[in-house]
C-alpha positions as CSV (number, residue, x, y, z in Angstrom):
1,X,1.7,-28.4,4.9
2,X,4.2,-30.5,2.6
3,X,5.3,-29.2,-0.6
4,X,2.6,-30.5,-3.3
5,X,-0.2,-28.8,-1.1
6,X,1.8,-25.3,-1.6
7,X,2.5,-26.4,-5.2
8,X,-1.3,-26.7,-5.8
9,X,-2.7,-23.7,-3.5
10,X,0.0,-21.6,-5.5
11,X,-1.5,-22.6,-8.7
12,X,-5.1,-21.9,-7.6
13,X,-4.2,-18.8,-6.6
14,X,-2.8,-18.0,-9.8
15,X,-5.8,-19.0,-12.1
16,X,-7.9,-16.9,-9.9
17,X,-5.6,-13.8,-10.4
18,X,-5.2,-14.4,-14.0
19,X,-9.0,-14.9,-14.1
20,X,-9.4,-11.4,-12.5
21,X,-7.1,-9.9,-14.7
22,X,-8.8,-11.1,-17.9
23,X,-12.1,-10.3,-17.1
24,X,-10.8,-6.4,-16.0
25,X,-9.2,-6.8,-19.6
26,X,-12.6,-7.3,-21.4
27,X,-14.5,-5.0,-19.3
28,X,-11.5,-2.2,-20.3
29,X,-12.1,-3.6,-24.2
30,X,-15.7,-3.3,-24.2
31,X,-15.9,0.3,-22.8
32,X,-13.5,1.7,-24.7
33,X,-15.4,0.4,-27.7
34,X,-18.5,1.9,-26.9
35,X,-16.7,4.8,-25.3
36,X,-18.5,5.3,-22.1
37,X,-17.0,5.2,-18.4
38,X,-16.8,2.2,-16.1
39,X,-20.5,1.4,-14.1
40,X,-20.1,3.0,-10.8
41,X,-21.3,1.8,-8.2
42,X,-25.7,2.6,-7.4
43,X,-25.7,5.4,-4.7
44,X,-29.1,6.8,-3.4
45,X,-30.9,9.4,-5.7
46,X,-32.1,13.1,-4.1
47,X,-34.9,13.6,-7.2
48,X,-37.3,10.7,-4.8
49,X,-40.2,12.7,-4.5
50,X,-41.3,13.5,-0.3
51,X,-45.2,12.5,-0.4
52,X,-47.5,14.2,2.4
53,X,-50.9,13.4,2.8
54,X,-53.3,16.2,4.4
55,X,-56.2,14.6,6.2
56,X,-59.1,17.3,5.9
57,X,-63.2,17.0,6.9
58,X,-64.4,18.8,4.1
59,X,-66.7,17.3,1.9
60,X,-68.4,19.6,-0.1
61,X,-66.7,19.9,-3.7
62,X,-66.6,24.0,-3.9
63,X,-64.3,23.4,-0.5
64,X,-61.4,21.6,-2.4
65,X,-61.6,23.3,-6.0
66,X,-62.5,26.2,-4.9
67,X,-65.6,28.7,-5.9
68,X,-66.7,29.5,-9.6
69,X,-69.2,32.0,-10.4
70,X,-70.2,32.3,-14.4
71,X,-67.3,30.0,-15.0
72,X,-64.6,32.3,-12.8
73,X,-63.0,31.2,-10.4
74,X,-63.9,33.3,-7.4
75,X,-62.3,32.0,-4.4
76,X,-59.3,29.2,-4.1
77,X,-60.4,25.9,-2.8
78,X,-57.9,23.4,-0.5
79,X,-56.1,22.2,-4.1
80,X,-55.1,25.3,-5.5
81,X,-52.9,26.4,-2.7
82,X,-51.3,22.7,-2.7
83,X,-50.4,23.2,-6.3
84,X,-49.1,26.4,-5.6
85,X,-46.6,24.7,-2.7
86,X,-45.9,21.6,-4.9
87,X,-44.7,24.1,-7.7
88,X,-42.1,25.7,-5.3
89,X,-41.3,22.6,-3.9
90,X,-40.9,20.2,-6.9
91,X,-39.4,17.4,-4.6
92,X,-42.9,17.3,-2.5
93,X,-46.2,15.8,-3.2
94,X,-49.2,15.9,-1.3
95,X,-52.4,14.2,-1.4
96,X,-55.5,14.6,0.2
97,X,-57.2,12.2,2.2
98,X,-61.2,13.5,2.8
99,X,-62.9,11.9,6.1
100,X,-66.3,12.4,6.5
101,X,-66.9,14.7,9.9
102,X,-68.7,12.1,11.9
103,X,-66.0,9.5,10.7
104,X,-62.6,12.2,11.7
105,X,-61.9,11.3,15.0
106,X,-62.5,7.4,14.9
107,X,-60.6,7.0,12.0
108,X,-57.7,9.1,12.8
109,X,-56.9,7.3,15.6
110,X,-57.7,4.0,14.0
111,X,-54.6,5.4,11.2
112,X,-52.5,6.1,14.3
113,X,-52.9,2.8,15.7
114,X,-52.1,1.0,12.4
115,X,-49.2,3.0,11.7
116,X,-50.7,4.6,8.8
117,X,-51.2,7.9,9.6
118,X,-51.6,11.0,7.5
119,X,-48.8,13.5,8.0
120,X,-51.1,16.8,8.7
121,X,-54.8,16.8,10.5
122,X,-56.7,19.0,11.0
123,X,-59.3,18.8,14.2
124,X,-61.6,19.9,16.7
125,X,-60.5,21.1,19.4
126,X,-62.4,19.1,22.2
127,X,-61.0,16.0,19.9
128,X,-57.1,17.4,20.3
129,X,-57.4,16.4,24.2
130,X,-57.7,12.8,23.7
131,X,-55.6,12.9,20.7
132,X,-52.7,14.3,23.0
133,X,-53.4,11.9,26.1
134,X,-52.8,9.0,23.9
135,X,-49.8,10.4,21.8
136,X,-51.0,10.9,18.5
137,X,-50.2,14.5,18.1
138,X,-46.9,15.6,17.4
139,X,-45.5,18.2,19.5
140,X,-45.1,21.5,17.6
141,X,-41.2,22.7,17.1
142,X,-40.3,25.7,19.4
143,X,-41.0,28.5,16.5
144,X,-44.3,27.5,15.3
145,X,-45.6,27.5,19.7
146,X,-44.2,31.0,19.5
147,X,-45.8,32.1,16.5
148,X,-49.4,31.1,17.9
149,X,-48.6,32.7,21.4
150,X,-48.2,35.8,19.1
151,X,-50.1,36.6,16.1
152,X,-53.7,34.3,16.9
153,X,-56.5,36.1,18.8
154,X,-57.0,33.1,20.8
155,X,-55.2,29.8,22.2
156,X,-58.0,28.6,24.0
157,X,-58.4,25.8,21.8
158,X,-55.0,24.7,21.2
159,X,-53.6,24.8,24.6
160,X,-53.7,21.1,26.4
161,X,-52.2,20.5,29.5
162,X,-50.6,24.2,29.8
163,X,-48.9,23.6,26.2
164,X,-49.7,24.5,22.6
165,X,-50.0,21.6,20.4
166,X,-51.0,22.5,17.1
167,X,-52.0,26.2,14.7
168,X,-55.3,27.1,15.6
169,X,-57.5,27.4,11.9
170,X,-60.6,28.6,12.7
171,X,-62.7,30.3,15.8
172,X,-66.4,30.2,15.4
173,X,-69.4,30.8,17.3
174,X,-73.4,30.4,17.1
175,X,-75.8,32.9,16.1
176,X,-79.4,32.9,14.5
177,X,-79.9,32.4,10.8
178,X,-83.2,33.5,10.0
179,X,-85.4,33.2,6.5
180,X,-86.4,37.3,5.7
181,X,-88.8,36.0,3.1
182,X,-91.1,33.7,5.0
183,X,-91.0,36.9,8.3
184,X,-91.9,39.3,5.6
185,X,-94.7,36.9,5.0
186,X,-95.7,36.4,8.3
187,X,-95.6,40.2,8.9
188,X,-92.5,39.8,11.5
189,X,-91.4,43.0,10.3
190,X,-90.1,46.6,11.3
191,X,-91.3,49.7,10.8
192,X,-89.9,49.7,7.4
193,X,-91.3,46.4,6.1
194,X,-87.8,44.7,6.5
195,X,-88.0,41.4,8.9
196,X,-87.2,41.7,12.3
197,X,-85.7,38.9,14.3
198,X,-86.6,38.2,17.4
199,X,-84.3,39.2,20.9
200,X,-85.4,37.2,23.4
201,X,-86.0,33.8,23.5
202,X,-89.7,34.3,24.7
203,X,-89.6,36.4,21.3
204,X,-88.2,33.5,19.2
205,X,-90.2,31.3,20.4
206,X,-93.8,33.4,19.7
207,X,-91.9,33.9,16.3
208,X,-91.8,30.3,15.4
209,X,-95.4,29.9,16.1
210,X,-96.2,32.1,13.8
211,X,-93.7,30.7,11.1
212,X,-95.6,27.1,11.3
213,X,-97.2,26.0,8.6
214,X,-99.1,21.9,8.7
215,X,-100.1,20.2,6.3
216,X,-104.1,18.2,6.1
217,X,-102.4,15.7,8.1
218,X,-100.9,17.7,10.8
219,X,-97.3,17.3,9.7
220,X,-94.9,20.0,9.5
221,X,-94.6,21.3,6.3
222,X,-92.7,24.5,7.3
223,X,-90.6,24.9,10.5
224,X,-90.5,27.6,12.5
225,X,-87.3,26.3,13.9
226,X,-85.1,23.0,13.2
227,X,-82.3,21.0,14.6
228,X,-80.9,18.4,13.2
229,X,-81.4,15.7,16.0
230,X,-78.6,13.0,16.6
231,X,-75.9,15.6,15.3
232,X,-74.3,16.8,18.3
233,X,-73.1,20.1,16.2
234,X,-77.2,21.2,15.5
235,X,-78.1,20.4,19.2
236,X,-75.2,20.6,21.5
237,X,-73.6,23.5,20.2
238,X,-77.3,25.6,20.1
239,X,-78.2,24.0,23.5
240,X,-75.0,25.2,25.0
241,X,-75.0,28.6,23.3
242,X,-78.5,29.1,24.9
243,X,-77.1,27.8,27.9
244,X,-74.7,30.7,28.1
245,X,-77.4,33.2,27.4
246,X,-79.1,31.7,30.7
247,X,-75.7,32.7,32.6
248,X,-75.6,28.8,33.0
249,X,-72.3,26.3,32.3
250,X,-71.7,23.6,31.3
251,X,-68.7,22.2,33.4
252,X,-66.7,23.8,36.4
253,X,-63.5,25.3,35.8
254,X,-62.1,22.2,36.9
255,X,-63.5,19.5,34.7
256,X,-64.5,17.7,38.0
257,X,-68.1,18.2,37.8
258,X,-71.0,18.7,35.7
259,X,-73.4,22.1,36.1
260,X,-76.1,20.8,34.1
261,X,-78.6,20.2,37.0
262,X,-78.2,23.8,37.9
263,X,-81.4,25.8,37.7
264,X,-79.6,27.5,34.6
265,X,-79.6,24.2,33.1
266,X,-83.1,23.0,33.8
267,X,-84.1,26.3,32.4
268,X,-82.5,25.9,29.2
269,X,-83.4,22.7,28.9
270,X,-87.3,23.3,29.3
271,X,-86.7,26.7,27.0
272,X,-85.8,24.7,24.1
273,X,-88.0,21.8,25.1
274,X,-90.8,24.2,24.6
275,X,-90.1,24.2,20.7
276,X,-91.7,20.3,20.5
277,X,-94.9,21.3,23.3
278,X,-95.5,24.3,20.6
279,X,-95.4,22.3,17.9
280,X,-93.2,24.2,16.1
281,X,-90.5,22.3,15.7
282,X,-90.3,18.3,15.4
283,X,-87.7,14.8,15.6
284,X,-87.9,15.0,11.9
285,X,-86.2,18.8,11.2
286,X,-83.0,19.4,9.7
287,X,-81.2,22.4,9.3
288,X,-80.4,21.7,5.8
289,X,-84.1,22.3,4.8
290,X,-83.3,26.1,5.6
291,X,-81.8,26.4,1.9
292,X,-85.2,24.8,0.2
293,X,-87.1,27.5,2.1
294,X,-88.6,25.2,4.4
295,X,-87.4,26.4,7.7
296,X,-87.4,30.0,9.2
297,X,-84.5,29.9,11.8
298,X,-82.2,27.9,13.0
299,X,-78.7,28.3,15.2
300,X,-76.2,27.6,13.2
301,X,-72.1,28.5,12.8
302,X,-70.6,30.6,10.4
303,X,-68.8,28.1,7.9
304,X,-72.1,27.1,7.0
305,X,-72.5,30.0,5.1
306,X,-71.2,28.2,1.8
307,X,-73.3,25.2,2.0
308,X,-76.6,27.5,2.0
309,X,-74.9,29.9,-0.4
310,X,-74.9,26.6,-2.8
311,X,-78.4,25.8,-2.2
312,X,-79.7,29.6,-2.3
313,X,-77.6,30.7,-4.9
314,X,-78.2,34.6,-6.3
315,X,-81.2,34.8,-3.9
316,X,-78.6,34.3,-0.6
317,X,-78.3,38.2,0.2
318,X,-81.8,38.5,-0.3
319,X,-82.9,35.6,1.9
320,X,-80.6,34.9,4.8
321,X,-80.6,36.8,7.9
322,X,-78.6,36.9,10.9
323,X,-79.1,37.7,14.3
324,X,-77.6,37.2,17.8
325,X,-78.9,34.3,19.3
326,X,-82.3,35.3,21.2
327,X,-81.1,35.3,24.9
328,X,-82.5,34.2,28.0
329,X,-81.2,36.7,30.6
330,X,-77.7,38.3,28.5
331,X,-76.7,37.9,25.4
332,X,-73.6,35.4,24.4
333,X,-73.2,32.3,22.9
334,X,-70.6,29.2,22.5
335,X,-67.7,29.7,20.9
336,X,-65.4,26.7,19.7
337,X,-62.1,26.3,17.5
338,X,-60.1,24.1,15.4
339,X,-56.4,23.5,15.0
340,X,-53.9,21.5,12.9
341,X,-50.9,19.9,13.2
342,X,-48.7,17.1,12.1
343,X,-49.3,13.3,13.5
344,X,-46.8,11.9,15.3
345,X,-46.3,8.9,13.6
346,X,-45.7,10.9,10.4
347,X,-42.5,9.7,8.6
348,X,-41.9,13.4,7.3
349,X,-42.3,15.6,10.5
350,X,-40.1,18.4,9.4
351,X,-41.7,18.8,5.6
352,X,-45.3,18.6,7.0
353,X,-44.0,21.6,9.6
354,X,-42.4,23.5,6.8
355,X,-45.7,23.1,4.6
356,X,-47.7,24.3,7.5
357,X,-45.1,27.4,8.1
358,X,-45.7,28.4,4.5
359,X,-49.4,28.0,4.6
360,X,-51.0,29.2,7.7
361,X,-47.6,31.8,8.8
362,X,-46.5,33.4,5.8
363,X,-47.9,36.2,4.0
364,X,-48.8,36.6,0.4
365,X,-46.8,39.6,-1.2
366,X,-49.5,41.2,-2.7
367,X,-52.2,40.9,0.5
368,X,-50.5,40.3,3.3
369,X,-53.1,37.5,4.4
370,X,-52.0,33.9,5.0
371,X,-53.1,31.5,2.4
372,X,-54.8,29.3,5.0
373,X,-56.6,32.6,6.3
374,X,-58.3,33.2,2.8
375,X,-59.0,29.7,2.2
376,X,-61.2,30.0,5.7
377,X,-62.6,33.4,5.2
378,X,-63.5,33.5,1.6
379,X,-64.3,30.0,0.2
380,X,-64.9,27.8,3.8
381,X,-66.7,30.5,5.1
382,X,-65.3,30.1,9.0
383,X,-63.8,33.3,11.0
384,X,-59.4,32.6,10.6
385,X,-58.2,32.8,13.9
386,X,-55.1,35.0,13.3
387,X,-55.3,38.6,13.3
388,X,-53.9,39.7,10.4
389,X,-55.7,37.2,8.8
390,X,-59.1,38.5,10.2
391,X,-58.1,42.5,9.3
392,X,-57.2,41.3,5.7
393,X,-60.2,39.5,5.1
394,X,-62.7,42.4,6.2
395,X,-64.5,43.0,3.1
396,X,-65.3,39.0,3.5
397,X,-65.6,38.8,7.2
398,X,-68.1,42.6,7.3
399,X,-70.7,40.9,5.0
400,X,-74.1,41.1,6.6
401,X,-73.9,37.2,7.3
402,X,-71.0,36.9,8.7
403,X,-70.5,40.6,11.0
404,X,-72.7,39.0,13.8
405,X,-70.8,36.2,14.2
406,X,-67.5,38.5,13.9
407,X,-69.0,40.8,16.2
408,X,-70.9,38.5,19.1
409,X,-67.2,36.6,19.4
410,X,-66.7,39.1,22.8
411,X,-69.8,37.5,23.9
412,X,-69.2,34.1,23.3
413,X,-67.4,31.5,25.9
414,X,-65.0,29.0,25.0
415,X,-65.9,25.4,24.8
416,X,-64.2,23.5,28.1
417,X,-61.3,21.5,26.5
418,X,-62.1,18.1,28.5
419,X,-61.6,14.7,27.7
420,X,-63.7,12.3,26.7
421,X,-65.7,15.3,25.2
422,X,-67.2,13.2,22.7
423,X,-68.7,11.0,25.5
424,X,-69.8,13.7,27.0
425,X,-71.0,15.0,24.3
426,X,-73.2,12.9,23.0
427,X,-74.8,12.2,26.9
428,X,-76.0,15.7,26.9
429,X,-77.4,15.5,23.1
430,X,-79.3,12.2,24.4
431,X,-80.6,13.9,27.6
432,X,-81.8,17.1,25.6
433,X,-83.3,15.2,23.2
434,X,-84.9,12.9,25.7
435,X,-86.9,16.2,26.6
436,X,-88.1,17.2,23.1
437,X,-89.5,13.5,22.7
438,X,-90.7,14.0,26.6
439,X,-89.7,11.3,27.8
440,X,-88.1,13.0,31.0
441,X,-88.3,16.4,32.1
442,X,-85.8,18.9,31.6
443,X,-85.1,18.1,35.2
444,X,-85.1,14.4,35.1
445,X,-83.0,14.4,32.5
446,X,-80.0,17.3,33.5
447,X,-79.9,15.3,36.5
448,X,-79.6,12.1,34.6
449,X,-76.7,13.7,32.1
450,X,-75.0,15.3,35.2
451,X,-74.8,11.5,37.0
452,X,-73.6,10.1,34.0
453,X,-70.9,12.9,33.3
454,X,-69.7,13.1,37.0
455,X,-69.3,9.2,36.7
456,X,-66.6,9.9,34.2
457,X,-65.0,12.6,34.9
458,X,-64.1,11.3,38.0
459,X,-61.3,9.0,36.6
460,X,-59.8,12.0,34.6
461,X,-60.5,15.0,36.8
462,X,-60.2,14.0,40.8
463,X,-61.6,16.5,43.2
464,X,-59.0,18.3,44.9
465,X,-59.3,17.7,48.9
């Protein structure tokens, strides 16, 4: 370099410190002038709120914001206990995201697969076996697997593929809800003048004969018994339940085959079949119409206890009856579960656990009851599946609706945990149905469901040689 390039860089140099310098010189003017310290430099806040969203299936108002009677509030719904939580966790917010039941499972994988999953679900159990086959479930941390193993009366539900993979909520099973007005009425009563349900199914269906009424035009203006058709819980569930009254099942023990075609199954098909030939019963029935007085009985499970209570009102206690379901050969029924859990794609795994630890693990100081257990027991109106939830809620759980349902739970068999269960599923609901509208015999069509079923269970459950 010669010596007028060095003469030149030197004096560039020396601008741009003296430009440095003087601009230090005004930025050490200017604070001291208003007195205040030097910017620092930006550095991440902690006060950035962690926001959870809790993906829930109820629908039903009185389920969120709880229960008011005479303008009290009488039992906490869903949003309560959040508040509660966000108010001794300032730094967490959670929202929650209501799917419609018959919309759950499509559109929680549908979030999973866009990447815009909730944080916590809360599902069927049947539902949790395809969840875990195609990763959307998060696997539970070590504590919270030993916790269920411990304290829940049953991991039936929860357990896929010899592992626990969620907290089980509720465990519920099917009984008979009957109308004690309209028996009274028909004179289906006891020696005492109170209404007597019927035992057997033979009874039941003798029962509902009587509890028919027709209008001029031979339509049904009140049912003896309903389903609600095309809703897999108010004919799948009931079918099965009878099923297991008929010492019939539904699957082998090893998901490989389908038991439908069984005598057992036949049976239970044509029992229930025999409902439409009687005339008792119709395609157009809905359980629902139980709360307008329009139906006598109907099979039903015991969260359903706060829908009617909203329809019934102060005249609940004195209307609603329950029963075991009528049998065919023993008494028992189905029994099936929900859990929860946190997605896997959730960006806040370890606050959605802690959330769940505090809600569904921890007692409450002054009961002793988990929050999640009272939320079940006394304002969903479902049995809580862990056992000091179940001993603290008694005075809820020992009310003439729901003891039966409390008490038939030894009875009742668990639901096989298969995949594809909504496929299945919804094959049996056609097939059964296919029988009330007669268009096959109960035969023709167990046989038909059975062929269909095998067909896929083959791909998930070989046959051992």
């Amino acid at each position: 370099m010669n010596t007028k390039a060095v003469v030149i860089s030197l004096v560039v140099l020396a601008l741009i410190g003296a430009g440095v310098v003087f601009a230090w010189v005004v930025l050490l003017q200017r604070a001291a002038v208003v007195n205040q310290p030097l910017p620092a430099p930006a550095t991440p806040t902690s006060t950035d709120k962690i926001k959870l969203t809790y993906a829930v299936h109820w629908e039903e108002k009185y389920q969120l914001d709880g229960v008011y009677e005479n303008g009290q509030l009488k039992s906490k719904g869903l949003r309560q206990y959040l508040d509660e939580y966000m108010q001794l966790h300032p730094n967490v917010e959670i929202d929650v995201l209501q799917i419609p039941y018959s919309d759950y499972a499509s559109k929680l994988q549908l979030f999973h697969d866009t990447d815009s999953a909730p944080d916590i679900y809360q599902i069927y159990s049947t539902w949790g076996v395809e969840f875990q086959h195609r990763g959307v479930l998060a696997n539970p941390p070590t504590d919270v697997k030993d916790e269920v193993k411990k304290n829940y009366v049953s991991t039936a539900g929860v357990t896929i593929a010899n592992d626990i993979w969620g907290i089980p909520t509720e465990v519920d099973d099917y009984a008979l809800v009957y109308n004690k007005d309209l028996f009274k009425k028909a004179g289906l009563v006891d020696e005492e003048g109170n209404a007597k349900p019927p035992t057997t199914w033979a009874e039941l269906v003798a029962d509902a004969v009587k509890l028919t009424k027709k209008d001029e035009k031979g339509n049904i203006a009140q049912y003896g018994f309903a389903f609600t058709p095309n809703n897999d819980t108010f004919v799948v569930g009931p079918f099965l339940s009878l099923l297991s009254t008929n010492n019939g099942k539904y699957l082998s023990d090893d998901y490989s085959k389908c038991l439908l075609s069984s005598p057992e199954g036949v049976e239970t098909a044509a029992a229930t079949q025999q409902l439409f030939t009687k005339g008792v019963t119709d395609m157009n029935g809905n359980v629902w119409d139980f709360g307008q007085g329009k139906v006598a009985m109907i099979v039903m499970a015991p969260w359903t206890e706060g829908t009617l209570r909203q329809s019934l009102t102060s005249t609940f206690d004195n209307v609603v009856g329950v029963a075991p379901i009528p049998y065919l050969k023993k008494p028992a029924s189905l029994q099936y579960s929900w859990f929860m859990g946190v997605m896997a794609k959730s960006k806040h795994q370890q606050e959605a656990w802690d959330f769940l630890r505090w809600f569904a693990f921890e007692p409450q100081p002054d009961r002793g009851t988990t929050r999640y257990g009272d939320l079940l027991a006394q304002t969903i109106g479902a049995i809580p599946s862990r056992r000091n939830d179940i001993a603290g809620n008694a005075s809820w759980l020992e009310t003439p609706f729901k003891k039966v349902f409390v008490d038939e739970l030894p009875n009742s068999a668990p639901e096989p945990n298969v995949l594809q269960s909504a496929r299945l599923s919804s094959i049996v609901m056609a097939e059964v149905q296919s029988t009330w509208t007669q268009t096959a015999t109960p035969a023709q069509a167990m046989t038909s469901a059975c062929a269909q079923i095998d067909d896929i269970l083959k791909s998930y459950y070989p046959v051992s040689p």
